[in-house]
Predicted model as a PDB file, atoms N, CA, C, CB and O in Angstrom, pLDDT in the B-factor column:
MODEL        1                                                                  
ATOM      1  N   UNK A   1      10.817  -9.008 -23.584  1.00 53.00           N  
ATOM      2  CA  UNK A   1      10.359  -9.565 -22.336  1.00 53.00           C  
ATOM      3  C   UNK A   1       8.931  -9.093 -22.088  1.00 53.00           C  
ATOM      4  CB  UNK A   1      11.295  -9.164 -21.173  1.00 53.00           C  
ATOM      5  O   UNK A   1       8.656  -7.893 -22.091  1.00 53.00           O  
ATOM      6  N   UNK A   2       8.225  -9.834 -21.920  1.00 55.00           N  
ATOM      7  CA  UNK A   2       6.871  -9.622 -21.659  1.00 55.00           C  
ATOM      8  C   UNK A   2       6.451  -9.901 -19.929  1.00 55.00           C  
ATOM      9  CB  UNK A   2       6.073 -10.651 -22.718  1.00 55.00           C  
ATOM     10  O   UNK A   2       6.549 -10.854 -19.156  1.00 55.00           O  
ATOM     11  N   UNK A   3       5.955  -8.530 -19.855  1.00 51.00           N  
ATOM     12  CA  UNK A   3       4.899  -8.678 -17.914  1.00 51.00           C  
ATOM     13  C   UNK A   3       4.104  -9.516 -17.767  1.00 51.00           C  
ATOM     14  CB  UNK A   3       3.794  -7.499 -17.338  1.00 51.00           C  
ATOM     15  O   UNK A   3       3.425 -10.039 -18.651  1.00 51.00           O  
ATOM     16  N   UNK A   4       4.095  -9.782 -16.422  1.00 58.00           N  
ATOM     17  CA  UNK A   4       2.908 -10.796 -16.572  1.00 58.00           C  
ATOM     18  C   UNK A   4       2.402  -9.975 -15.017  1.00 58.00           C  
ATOM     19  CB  UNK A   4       3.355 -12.936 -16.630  1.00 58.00           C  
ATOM     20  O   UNK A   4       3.073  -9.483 -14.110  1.00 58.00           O  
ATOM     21  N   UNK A   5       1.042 -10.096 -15.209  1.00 51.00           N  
ATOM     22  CA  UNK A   5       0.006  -9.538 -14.411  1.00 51.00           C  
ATOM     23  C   UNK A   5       0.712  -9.503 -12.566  1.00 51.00           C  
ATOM     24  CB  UNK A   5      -1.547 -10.682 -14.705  1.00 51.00           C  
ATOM     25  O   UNK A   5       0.689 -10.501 -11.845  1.00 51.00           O  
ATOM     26  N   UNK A   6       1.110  -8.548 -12.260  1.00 56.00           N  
ATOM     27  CA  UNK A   6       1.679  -8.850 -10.409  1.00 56.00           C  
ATOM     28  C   UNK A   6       3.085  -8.066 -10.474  1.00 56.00           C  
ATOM     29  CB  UNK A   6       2.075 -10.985  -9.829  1.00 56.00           C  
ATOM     30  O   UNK A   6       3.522  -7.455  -9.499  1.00 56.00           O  
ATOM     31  N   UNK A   7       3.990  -8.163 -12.145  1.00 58.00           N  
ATOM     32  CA  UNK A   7       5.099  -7.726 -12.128  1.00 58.00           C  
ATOM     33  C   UNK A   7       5.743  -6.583 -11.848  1.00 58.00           C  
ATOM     34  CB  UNK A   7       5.320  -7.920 -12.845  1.00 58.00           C  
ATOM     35  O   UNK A   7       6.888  -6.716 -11.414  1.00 58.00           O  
ATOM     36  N   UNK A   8       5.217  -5.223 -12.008  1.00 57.00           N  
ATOM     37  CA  UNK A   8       4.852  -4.192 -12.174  1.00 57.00           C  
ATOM     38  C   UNK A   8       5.380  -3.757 -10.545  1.00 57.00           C  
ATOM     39  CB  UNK A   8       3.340  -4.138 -12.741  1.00 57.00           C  
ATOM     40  O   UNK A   8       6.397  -3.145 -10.217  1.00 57.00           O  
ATOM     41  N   UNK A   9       4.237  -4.342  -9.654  1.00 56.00           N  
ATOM     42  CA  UNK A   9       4.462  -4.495  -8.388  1.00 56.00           C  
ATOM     43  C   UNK A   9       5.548  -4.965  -7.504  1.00 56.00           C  
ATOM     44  CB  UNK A   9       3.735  -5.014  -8.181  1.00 56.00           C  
ATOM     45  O   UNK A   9       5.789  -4.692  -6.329  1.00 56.00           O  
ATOM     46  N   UNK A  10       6.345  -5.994  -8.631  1.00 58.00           N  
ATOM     47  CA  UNK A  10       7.688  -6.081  -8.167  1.00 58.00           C  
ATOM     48  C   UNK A  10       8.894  -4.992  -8.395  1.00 58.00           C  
ATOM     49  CB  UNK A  10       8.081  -7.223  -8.693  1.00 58.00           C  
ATOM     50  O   UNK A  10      10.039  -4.814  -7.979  1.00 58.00           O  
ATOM     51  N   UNK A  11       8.111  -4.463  -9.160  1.00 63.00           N  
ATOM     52  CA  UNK A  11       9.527  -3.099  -9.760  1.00 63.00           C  
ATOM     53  C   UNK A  11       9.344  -2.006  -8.804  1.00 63.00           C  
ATOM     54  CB  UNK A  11       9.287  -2.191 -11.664  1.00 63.00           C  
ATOM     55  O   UNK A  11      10.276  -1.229  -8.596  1.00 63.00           O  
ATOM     56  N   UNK A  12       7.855  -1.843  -8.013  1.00 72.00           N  
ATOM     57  CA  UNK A  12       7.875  -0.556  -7.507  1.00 72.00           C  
ATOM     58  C   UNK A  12       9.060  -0.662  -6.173  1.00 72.00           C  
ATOM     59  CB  UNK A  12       6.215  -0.101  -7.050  1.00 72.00           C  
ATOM     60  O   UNK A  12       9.515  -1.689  -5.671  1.00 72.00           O  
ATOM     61  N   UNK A  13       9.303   0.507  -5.887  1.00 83.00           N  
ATOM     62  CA  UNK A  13      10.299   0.650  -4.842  1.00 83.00           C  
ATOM     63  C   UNK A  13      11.550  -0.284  -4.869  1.00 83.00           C  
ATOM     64  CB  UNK A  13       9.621   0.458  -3.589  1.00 83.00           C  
ATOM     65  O   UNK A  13      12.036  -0.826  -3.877  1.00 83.00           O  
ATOM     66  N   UNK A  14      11.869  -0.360  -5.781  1.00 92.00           N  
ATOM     67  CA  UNK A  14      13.463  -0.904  -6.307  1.00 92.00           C  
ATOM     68  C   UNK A  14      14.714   0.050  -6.311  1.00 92.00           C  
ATOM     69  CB  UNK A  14      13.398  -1.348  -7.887  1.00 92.00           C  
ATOM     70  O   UNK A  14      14.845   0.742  -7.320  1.00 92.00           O  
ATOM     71  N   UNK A  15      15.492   0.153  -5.479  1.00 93.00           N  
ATOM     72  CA  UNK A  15      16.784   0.982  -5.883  1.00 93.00           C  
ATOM     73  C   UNK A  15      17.874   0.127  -5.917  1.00 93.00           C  
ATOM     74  CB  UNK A  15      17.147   2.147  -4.924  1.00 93.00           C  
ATOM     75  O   UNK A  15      17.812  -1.049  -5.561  1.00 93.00           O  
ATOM     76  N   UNK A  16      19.174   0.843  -6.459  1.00 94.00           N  
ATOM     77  CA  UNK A  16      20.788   0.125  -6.182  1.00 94.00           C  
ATOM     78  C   UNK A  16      21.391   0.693  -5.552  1.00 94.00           C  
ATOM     79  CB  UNK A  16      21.734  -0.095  -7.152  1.00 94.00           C  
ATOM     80  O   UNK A  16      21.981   1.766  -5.677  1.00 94.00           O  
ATOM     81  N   UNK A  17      21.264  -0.172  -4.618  1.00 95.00           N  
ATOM     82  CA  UNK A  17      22.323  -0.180  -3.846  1.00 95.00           C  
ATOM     83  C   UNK A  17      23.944   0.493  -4.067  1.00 95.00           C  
ATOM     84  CB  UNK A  17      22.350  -1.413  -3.711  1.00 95.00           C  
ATOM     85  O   UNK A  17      24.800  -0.218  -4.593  1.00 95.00           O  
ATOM     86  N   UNK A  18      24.224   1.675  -3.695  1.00 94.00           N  
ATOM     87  CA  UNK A  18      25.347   2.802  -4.070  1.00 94.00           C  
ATOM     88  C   UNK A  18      26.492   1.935  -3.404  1.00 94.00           C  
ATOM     89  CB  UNK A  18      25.117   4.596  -3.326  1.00 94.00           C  
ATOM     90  O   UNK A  18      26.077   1.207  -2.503  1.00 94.00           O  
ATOM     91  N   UNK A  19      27.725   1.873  -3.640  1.00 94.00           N  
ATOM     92  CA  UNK A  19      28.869   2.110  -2.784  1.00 94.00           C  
ATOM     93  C   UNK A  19      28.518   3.165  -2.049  1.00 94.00           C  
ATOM     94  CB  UNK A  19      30.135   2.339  -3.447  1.00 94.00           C  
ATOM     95  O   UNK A  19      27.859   4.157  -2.359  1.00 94.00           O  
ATOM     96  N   UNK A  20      29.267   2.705  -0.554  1.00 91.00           N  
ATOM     97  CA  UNK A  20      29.592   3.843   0.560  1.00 91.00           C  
ATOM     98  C   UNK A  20      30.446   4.746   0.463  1.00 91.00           C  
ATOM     99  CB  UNK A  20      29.966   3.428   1.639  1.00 91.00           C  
ATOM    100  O   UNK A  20      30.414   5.907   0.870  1.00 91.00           O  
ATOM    101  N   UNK A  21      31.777   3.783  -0.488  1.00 91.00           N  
ATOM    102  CA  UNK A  21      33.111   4.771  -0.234  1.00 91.00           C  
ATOM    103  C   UNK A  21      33.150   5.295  -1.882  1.00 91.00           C  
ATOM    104  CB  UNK A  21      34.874   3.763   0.417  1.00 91.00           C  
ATOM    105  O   UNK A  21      33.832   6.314  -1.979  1.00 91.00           O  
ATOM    106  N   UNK A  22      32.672   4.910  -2.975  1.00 93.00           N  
ATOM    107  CA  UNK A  22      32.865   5.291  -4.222  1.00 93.00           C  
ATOM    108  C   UNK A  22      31.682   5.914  -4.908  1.00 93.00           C  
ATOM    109  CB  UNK A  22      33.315   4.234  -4.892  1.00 93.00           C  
ATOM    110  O   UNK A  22      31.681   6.565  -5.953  1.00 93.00           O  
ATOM    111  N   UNK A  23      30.742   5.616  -4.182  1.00 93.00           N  
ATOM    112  CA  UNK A  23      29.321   6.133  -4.497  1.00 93.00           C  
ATOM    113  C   UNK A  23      28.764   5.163  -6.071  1.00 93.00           C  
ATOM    114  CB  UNK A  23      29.467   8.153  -4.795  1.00 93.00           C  
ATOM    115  O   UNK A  23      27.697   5.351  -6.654  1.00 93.00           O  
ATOM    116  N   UNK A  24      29.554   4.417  -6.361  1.00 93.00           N  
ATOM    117  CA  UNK A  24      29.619   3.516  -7.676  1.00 93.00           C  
ATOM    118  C   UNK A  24      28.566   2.746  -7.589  1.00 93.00           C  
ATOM    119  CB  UNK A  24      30.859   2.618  -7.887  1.00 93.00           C  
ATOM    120  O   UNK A  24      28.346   1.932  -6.693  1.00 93.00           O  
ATOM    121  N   UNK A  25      27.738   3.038  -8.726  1.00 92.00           N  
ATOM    122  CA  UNK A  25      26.360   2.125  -8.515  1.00 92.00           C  
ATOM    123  C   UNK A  25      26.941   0.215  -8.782  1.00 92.00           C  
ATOM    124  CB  UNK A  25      24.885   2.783 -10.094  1.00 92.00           C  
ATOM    125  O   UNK A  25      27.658  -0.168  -9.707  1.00 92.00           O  
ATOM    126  N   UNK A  26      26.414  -0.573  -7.778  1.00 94.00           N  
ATOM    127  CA  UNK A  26      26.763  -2.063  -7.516  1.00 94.00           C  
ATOM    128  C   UNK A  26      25.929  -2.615  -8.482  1.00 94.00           C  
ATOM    129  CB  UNK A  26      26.490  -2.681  -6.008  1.00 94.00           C  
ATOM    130  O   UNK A  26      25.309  -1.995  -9.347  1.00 94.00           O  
ATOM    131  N   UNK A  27      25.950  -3.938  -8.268  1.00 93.00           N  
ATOM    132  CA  UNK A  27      25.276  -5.018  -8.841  1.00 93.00           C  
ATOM    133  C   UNK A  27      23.892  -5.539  -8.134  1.00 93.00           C  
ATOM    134  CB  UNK A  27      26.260  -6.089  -8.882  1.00 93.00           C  
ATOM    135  O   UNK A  27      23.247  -6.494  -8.568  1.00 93.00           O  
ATOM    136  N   UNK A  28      23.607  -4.928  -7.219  1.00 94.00           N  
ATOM    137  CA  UNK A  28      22.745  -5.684  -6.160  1.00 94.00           C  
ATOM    138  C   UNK A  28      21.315  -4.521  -6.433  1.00 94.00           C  
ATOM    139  CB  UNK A  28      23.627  -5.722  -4.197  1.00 94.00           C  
ATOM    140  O   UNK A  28      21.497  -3.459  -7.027  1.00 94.00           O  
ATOM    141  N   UNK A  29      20.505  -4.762  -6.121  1.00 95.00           N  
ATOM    142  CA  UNK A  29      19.068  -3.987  -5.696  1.00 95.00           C  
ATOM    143  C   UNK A  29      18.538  -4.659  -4.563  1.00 95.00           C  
ATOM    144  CB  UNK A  29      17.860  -4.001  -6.870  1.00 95.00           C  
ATOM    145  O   UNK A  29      18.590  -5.818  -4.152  1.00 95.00           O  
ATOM    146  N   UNK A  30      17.922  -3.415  -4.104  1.00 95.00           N  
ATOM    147  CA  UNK A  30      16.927  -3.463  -2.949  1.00 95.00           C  
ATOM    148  C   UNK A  30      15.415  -3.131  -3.199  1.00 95.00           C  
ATOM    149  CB  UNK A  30      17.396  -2.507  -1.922  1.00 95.00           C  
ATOM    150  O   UNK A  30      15.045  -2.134  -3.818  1.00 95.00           O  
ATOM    151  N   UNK A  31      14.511  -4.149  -2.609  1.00 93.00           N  
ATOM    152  CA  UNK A  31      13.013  -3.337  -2.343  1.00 93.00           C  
ATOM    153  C   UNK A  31      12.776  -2.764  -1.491  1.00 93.00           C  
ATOM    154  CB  UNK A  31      11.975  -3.893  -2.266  1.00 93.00           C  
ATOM    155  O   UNK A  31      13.716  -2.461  -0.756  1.00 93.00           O  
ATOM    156  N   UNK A  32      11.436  -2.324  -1.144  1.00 92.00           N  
ATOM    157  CA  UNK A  32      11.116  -1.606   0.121  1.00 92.00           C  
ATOM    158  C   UNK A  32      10.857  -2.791   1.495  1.00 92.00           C  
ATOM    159  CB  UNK A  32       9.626  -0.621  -0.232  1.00 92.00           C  
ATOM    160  O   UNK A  32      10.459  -2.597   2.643  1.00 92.00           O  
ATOM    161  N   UNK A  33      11.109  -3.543   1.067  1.00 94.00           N  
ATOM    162  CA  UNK A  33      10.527  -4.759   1.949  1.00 94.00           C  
ATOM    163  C   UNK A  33      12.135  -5.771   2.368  1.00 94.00           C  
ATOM    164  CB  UNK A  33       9.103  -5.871   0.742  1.00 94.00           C  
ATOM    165  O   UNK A  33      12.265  -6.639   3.231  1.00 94.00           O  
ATOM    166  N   UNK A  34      13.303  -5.163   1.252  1.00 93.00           N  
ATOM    167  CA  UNK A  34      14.156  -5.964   1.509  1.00 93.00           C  
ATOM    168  C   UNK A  34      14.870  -6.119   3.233  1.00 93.00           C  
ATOM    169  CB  UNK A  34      15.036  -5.586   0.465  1.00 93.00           C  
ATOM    170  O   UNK A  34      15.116  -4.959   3.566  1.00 93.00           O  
ATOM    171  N   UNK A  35      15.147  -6.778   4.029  1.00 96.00           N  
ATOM    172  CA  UNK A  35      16.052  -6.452   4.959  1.00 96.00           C  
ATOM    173  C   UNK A  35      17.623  -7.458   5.238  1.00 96.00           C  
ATOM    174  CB  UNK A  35      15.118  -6.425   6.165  1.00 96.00           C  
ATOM    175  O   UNK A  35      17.596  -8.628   5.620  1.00 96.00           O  
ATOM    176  N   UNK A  36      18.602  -6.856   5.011  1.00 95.00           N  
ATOM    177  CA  UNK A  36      20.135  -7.647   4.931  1.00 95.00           C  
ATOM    178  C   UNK A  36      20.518  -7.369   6.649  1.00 95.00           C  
ATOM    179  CB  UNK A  36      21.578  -6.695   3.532  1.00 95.00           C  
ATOM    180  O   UNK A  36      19.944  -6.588   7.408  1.00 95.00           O  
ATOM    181  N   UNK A  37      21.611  -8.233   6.936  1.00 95.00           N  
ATOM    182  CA  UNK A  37      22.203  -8.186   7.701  1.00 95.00           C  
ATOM    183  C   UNK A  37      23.222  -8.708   7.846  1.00 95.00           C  
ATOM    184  CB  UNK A  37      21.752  -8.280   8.266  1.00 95.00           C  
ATOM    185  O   UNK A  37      23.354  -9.927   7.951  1.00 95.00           O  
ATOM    186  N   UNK A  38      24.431  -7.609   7.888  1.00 94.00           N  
ATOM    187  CA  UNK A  38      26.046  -8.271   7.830  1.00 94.00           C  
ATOM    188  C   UNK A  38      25.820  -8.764   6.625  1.00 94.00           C  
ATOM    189  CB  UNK A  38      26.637  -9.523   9.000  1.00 94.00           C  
ATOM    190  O   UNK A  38      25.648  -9.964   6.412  1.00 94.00           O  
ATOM    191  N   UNK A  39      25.803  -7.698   5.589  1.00 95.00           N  
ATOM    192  CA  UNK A  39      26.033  -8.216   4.506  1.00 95.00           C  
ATOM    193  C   UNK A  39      27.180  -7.770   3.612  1.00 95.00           C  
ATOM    194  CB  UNK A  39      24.993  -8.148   3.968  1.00 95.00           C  
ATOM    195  O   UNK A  39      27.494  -6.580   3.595  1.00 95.00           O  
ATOM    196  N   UNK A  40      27.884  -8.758   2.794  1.00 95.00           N  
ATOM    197  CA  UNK A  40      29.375  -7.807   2.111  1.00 95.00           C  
ATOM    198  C   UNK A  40      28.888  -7.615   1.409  1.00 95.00           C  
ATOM    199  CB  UNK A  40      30.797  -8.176   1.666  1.00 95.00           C  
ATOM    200  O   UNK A  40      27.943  -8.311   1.039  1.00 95.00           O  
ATOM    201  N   UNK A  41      29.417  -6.163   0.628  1.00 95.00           N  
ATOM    202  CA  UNK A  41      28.793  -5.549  -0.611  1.00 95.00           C  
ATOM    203  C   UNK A  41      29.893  -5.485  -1.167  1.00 95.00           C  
ATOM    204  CB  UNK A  41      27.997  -4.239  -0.597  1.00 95.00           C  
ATOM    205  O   UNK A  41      30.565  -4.745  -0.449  1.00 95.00           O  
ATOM    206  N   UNK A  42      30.494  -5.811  -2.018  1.00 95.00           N  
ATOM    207  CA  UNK A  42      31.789  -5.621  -3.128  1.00 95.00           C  
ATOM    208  C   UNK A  42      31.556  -4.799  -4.280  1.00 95.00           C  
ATOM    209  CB  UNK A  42      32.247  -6.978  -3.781  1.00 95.00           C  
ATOM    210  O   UNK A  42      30.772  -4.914  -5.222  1.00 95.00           O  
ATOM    211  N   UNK A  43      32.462  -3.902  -3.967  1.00 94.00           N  
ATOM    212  CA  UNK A  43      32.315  -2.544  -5.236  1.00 94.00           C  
ATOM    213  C   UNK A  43      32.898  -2.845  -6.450  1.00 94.00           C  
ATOM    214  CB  UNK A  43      33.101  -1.075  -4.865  1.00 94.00           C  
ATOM    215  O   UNK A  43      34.113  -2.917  -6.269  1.00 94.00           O  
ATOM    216  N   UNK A  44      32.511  -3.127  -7.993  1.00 92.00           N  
ATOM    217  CA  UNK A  44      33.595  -2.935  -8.734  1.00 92.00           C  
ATOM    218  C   UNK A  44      34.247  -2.122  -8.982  1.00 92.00           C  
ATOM    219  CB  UNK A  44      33.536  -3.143  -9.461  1.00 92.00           C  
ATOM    220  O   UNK A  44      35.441  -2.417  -9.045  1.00 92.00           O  
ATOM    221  N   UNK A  45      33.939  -0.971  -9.202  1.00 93.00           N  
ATOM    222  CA  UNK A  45      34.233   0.309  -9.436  1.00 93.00           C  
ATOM    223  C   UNK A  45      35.582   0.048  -8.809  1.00 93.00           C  
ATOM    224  CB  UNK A  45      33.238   1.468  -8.857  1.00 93.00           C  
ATOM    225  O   UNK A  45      36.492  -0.391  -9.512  1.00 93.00           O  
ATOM    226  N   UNK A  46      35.831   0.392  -7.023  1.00 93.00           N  
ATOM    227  CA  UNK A  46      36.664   0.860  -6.331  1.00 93.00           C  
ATOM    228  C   UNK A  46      37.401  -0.429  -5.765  1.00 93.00           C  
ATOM    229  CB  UNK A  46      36.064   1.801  -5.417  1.00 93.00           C  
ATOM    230  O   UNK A  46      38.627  -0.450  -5.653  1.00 93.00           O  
ATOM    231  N   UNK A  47      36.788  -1.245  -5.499  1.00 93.00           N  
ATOM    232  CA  UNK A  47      37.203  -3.077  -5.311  1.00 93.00           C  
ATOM    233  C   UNK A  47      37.445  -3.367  -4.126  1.00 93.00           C  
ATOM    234  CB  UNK A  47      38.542  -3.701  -6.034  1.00 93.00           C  
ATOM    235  O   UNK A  47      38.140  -4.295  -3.710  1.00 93.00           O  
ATOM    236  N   UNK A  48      36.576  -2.162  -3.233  1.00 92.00           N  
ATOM    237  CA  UNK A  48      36.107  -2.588  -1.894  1.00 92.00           C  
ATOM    238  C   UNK A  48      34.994  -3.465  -1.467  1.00 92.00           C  
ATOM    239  CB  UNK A  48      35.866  -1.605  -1.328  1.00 92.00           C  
ATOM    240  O   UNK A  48      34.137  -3.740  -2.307  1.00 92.00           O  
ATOM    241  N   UNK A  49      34.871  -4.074   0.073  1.00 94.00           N  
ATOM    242  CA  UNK A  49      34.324  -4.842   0.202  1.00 94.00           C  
ATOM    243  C   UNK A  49      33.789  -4.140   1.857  1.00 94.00           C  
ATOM    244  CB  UNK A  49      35.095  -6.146  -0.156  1.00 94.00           C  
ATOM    245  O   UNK A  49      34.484  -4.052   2.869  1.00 94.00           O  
ATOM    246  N   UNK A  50      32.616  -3.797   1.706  1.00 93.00           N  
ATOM    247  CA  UNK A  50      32.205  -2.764   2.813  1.00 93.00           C  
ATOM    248  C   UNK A  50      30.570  -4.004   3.471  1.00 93.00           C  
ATOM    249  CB  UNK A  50      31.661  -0.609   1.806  1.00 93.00           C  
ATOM    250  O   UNK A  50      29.776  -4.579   2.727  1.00 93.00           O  
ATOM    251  N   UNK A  51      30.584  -4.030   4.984  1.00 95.00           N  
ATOM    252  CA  UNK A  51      29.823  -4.701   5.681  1.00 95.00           C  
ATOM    253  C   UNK A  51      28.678  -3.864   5.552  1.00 95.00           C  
ATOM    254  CB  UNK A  51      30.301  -5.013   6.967  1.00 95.00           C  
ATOM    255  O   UNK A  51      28.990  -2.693   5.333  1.00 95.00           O  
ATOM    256  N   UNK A  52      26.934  -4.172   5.642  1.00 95.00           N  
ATOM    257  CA  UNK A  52      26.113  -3.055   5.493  1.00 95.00           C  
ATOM    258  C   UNK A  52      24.800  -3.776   5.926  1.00 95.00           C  
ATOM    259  CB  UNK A  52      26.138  -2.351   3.975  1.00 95.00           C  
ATOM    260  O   UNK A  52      24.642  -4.997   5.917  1.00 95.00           O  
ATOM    261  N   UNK A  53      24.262  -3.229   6.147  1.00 95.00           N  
ATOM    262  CA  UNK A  53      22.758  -3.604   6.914  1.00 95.00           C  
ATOM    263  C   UNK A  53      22.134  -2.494   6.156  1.00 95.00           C  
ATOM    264  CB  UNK A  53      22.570  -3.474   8.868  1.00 95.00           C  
ATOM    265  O   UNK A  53      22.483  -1.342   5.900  1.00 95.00           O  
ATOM    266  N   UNK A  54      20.494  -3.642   5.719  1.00 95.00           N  
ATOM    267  CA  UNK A  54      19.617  -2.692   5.237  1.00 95.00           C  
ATOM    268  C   UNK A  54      18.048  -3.076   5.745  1.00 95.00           C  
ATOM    269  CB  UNK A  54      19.794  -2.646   3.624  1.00 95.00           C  
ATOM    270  O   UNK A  54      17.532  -4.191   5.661  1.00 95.00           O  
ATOM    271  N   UNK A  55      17.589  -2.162   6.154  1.00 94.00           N  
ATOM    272  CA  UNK A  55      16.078  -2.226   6.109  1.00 94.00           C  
ATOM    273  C   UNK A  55      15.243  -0.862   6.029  1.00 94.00           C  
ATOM    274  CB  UNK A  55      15.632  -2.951   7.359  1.00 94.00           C  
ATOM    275  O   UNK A  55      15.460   0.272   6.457  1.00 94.00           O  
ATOM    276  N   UNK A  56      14.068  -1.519   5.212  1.00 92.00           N  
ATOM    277  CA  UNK A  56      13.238   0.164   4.944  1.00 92.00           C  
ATOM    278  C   UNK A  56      13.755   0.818   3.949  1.00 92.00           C  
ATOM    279  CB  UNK A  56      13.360   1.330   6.153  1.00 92.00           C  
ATOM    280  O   UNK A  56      13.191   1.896   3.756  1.00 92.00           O  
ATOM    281  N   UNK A  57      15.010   0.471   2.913  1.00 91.00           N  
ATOM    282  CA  UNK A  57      15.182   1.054   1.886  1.00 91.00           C  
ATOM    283  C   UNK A  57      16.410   1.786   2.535  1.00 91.00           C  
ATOM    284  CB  UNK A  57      13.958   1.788   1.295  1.00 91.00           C  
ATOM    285  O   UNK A  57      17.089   2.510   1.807  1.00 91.00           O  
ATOM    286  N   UNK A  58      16.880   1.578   4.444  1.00 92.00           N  
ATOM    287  CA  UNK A  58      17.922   2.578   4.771  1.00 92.00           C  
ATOM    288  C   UNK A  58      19.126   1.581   4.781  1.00 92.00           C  
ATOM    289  CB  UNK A  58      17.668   3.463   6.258  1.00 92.00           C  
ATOM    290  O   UNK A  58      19.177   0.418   5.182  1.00 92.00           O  
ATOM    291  N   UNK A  59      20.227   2.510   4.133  1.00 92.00           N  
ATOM    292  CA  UNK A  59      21.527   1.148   3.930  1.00 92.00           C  
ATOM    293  C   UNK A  59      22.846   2.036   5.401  1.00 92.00           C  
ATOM    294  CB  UNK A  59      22.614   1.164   1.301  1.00 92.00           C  
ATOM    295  O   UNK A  59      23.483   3.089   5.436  1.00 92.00           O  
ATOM    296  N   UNK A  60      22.720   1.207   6.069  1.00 93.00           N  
ATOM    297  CA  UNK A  60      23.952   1.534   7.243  1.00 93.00           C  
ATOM    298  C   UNK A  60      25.442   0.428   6.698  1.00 93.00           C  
ATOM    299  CB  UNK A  60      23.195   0.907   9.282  1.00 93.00           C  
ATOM    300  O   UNK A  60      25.649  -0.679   6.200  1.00 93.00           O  
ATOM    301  N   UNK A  61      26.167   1.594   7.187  1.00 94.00           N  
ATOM    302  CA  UNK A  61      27.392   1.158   7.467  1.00 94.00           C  
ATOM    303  C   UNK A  61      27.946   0.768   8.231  1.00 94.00           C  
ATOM    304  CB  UNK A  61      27.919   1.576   7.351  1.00 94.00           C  
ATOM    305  O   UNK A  61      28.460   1.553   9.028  1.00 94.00           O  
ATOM    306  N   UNK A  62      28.206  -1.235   8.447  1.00 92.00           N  
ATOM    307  CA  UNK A  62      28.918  -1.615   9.886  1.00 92.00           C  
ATOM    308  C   UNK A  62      30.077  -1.600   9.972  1.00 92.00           C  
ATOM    309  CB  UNK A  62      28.729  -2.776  10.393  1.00 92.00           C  
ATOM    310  O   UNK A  62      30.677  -2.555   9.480  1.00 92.00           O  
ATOM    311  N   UNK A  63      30.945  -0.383  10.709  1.00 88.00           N  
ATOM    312  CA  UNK A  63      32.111  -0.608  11.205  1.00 88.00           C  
ATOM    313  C   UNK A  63      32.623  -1.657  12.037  1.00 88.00           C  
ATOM    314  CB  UNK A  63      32.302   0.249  11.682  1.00 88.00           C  
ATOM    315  O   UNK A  63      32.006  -1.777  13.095  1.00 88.00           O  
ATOM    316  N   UNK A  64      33.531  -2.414  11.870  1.00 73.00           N  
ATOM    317  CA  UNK A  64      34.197  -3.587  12.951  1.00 73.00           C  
ATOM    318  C   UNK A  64      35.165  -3.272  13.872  1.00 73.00           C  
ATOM    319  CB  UNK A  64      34.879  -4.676  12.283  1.00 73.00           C  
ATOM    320  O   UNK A  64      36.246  -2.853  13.457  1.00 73.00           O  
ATOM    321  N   UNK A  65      34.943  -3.416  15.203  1.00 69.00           N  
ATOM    322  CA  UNK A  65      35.796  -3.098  15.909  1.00 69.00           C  
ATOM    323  C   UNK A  65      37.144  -3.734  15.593  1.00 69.00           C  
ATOM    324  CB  UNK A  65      35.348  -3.285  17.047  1.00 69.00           C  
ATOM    325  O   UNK A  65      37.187  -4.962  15.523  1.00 69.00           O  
ATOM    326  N   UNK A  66      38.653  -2.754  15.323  1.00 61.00           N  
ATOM    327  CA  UNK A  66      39.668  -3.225  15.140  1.00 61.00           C  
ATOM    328  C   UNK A  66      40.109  -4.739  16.346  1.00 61.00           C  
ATOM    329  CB  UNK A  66      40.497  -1.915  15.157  1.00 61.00           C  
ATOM    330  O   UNK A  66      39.738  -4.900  17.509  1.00 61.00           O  
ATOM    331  N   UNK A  67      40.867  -5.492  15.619  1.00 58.00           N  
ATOM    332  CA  UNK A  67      41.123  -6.841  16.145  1.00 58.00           C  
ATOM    333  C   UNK A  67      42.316  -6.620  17.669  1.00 58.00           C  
ATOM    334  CB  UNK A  67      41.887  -7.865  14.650  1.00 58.00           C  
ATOM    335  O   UNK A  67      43.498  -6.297  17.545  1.00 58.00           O  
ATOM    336  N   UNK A  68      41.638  -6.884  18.969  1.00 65.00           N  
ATOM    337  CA  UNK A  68      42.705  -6.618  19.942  1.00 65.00           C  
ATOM    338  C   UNK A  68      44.338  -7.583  19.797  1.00 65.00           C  
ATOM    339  CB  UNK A  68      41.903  -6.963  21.425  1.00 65.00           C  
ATOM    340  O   UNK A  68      44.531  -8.685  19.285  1.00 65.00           O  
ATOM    341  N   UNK A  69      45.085  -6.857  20.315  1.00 64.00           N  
ATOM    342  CA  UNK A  69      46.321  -7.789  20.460  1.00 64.00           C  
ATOM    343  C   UNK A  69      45.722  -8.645  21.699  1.00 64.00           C  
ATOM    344  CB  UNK A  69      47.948  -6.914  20.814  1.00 64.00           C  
ATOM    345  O   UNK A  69      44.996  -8.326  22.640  1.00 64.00           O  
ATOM    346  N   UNK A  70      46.436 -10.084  21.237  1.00 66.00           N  
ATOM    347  CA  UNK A  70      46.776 -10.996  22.621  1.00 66.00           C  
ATOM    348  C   UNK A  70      47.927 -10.490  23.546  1.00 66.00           C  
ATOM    349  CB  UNK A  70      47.246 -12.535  22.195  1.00 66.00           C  
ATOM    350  O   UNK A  70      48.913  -9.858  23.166  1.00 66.00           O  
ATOM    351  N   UNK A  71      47.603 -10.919  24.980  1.00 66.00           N  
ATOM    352  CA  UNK A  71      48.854 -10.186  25.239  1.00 66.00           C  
ATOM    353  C   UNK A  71      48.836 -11.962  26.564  1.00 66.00           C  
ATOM    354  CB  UNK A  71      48.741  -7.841  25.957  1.00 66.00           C  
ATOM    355  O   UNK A  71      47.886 -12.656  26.926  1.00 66.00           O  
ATOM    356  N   UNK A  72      50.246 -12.053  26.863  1.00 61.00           N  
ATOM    357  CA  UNK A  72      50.032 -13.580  27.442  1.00 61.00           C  
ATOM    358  C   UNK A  72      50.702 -12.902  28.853  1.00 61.00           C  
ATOM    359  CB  UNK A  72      51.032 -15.216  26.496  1.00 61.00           C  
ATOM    360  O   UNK A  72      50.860 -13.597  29.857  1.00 61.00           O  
TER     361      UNK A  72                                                      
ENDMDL                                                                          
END                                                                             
């Protein structure tokens, strides 16, 4: 594979994106510029599927508030 002049610049500040609960490196990368929201991240490793927001290279974990009962 050969660079082409600009590429270089796309590699800087690249990481992967870890599992939360397995620490198992994913399939996905981030730049420094990337920003997600409500995004599923599916682990192979562990074969979870964890909600996550990222910006600035910082990856949060969105907890969902458990589902209320109806009550009539």
């Amino acid at each position: 594979m050969t660079l082409k002049l600009g590429d270089d610049v796309l590699r800087k500040n690249v990481e992967w994106i870890l599992c939360p609960l397995s620490g198992g490196k994913t399939r996905n990368r981030i730049r420094g510029d990337t920003v997600l929201i409500n995004y599923p991240l599916y682990c192979l490793k562990c074969g979870q599927e964890s909600l996550i927001k990222v910006k600035d290279l910082k990856i949060t974990i969105i907890t969902e508030p458990d589902a209320k009962t109806q009550s009539r």
